[in-house]
C-alpha positions, 0 to 999 in steps of 0.5 A: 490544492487543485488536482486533475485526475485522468481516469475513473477507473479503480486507482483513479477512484480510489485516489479521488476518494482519498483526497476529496476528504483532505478539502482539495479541489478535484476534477475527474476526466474519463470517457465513461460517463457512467463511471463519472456519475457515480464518482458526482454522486458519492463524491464532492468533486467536478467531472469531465467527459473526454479524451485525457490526452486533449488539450481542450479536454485538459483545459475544460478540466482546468489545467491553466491553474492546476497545481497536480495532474495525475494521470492513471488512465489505462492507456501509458500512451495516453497518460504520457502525452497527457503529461508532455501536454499538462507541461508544455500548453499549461506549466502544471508543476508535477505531473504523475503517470501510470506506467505499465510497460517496463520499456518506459520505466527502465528508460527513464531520459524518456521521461525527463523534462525534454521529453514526456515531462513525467515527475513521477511515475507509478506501475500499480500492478508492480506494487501489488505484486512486491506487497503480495510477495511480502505476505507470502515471505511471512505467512502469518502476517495481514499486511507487510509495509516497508518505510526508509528504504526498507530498514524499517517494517509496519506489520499487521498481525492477527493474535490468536491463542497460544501467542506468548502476549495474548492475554499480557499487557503490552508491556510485557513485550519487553519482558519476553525479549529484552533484546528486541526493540519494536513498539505495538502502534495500534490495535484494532478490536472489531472496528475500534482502533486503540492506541496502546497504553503499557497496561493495554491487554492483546486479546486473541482476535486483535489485529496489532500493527507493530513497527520494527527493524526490518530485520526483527519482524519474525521475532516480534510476530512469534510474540502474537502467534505461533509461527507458520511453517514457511511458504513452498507451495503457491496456487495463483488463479488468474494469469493477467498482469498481477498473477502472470508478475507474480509468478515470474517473481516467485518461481525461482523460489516456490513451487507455483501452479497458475490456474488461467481461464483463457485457453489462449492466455494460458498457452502464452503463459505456458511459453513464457513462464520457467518452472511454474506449471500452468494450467487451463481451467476455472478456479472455481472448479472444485474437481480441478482444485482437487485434482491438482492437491489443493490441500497440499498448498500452502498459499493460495491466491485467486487474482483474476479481475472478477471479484465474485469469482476471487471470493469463490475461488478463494472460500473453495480452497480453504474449504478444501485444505489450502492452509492460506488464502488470499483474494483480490476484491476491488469493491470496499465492502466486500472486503471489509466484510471477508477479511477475518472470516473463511478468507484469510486476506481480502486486499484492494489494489488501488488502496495498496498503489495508492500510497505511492501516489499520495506521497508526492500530494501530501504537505511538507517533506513526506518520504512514503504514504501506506493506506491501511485497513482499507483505506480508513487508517494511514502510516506517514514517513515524514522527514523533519527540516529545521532546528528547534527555533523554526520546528514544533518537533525539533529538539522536544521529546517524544512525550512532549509533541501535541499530536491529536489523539489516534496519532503516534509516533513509532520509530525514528531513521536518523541519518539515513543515506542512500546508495541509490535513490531506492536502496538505503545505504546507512541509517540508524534505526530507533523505536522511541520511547517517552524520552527519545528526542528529535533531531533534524532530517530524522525520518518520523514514522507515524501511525495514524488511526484516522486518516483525516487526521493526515492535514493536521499532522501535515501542518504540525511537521511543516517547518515554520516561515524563519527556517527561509 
């Protein structure tokens, strides 16, 4: 696939990085040459210097036989004329852009053909911020993924000491609650990604990845670790465009407090924000963090766009009493590094939002793409087509299918309908087992331990040619 990417900054780059690897034809466009030099040195990929929203830029960058334009500069304005242009001068068939503004999104005849011909659209800063209210709803958890609509959950989870499974085969799970249908998808010890077997041990330390309707996740987490006591108390460091969303999302039903550095950012806050107490200050700032009871919160979460003072920020609060802690850090290695140690969840946010913007690249009927482990493993929600004459998956059992190893399917939404085109209005919800059997438009819900097995997987759910 030939894909133009406007913009090199985090989500750009990021999504660059994803789709290089999976043999695409990628071209970048940004007006900073520094950060397209770096992108040409790590990456397989072409480059152009300019101003996305041009027509000569667009046609350097080779818009005449693109065949996907995703546009994530930091301008809506920019991306949008990007997308009207891409699909009147070049007839790129789909067109991504970011959005910021909600004055776009919440008219969407804006964005229809007519207008600025958008196919999709994506706000990154709004996806982190619904990921990050997922993680403070369940405190125990590392991640909170959501696939059908929301009836089905992929949570990761760190067992410790004490938990009913720590030290049990896999199999016991359904021992300890014969009611409870979930199903461990992977667990990671160290680096080393395991693909459980009935008699696989969790060990304290592990991080599991186990589906489950959505409405059972705290049950099975009870399983890997004695439950937190709930969230009521939320320190946020930084009130840009993630902190300031959040705490708009999260007054109504926590105590917040926003640690701003900008004295005029932080009275502009002050005005516009309900209960949340807004503070002027560095995060950093140990006599600030005492003063305001640190030791008291239960969650703190330093997401300002310096990523050496979210770390700070971040080790001062547990050193000082925050139960939790959070930081935002763009950089791969920093949070690969952070993550299990004094920080309790170090999270990139271009490889949170990017999983929207892979859905709508990847092969075949692919309802939703969540990037985990940073970046390094993948769960997919694939809709199956066909019958069992023109699909390798239709009509087998799940004991049957020939998936590379590190690939596993988890569960099965049979006969999900919608109310609208977010909110699933029915569906039947099946983890499977060795003998479940595939029907078609079942939603398949894998994971996939390595994402370079994405391709691969891609091609085994496609319907064959005598399906048309």
């Amino acid at each position: 696939m030939k894909i133009i990417i406007l913009g090199a900054g985090q989500v750009g780059s990021s999504v660059a990085e994803s789709l290089v690897s999976e043999a695409n034809e990628i071209t970048v466009v940004d007006t900073d040459t520094r950060r397209l030099r770096h992108l040409q040195d790590h990456l397989d990929l072409r480059t152009v210097v300019g101003n996305a929203a041009l027509p000569s830029t667009l046609q350097q960058a080779g818009a005449e036989d693109a065949d996907l334009l995703i546009a994530v500069t930091q301008s809506d304005q920019t991306n949008l004329c990007a997308c009207r242009t891409a699909a009147t001068l070049f007839k790129i068939p789909t067109k991504i852009a970011r959005l910021r503004s909600a004055d776009y999104r919440d008219h969407p005849e804006l964005l229809d053909q007519k207008n600025f011909a958008v196919d999709f659209n994506i706000c990154p800063e709004q996806i982190v911020t619904d990921y990050l209210l997922k993680l403070i709803e369940f405190p125990e958890a590392l991640q909170v993924l959501e696939f059908a609509g929301g009836l089905v959950s992929l949570v990761a989870a760190r067992a410790v000491e004490g938990g009913l499974l720590v030290g049990h085969p896999v199999s016991d799970l359904r021992q300890h609650s014969p009611d409870l249908d979930a199903r461990i998808a992977a667990i990671y010890r160290g680096n080393q990604a395991i693909i459980p077997k009935g008699d696989t041990r969790i060990q304290a330390g592990n991080e599991v990845f186990y589906l489950a309707a959505t409405h059972d996740i705290r049950q099975v987490m009870s399983e890997l670790r004695q439950r937190d006591r709930p969230t009521r108390r939320l320190m946020i460091a930084g009130g840009g465009n993630i902190g300031s969303r959040l705490t708009m999302a999260a007054e109504a039903r926590y105590q917040v407090k926003v640690i701003e550095i900008n004295e005029e950012r932080a009275r502009e806050l002050g005005a516009t924000l309900g209960s949340a107490l807004v503070l002027h200050g560095d995060a950093t700032d140990e006599t600030l963090l005492a003063a305001e009871n640190i030791d008291d919160m239960d969650f703190f979460l330093a997401l300002t766009d310096d990523d050496e003072n979210n770390i700070m920020a971040a080790l001062l609060a547990k050193n000082l009493g925050a139960r939790r802690v959070l930081a935002l850090i763009n950089r791969h290695a920093y949070a690969d590094l952070l993550q299990a140690d004094r920080i309790d969840i170090a999270i990139s946010p271009a490889q949170i939002s990017i999983g929207s913007l892979l859905a709508h690249v990847r092969q075949g009927d692919v309802a939703a793409v969540h990037s985990l482990r940073r970046g390094a493993a993948e769960a997919l929600e694939i809709i199956v087509h066909g019958d069992a004459a023109t699909s390798r998956v239709i009509g087998r059992r799940i004991d049957e299918l020939e998936l590379p190893a590190g690939a596993s399917v988890g569960a099965i939404v049979r006969g999900l309908q919608y109310a609208t085109p977010e909110t699933p209005r029915s569906g039947q919800v099946i983890i499977v087992h060795r003998d479940t059997v595939i029907e078609p438009e079942d939603h398949i819900i894998l994971f996939l331990s390595n994402k370079s097995l994405v391709n691969s997987i891609e091609r085994y759910f496609q319907v064959g040619l005598a399906f048309f």
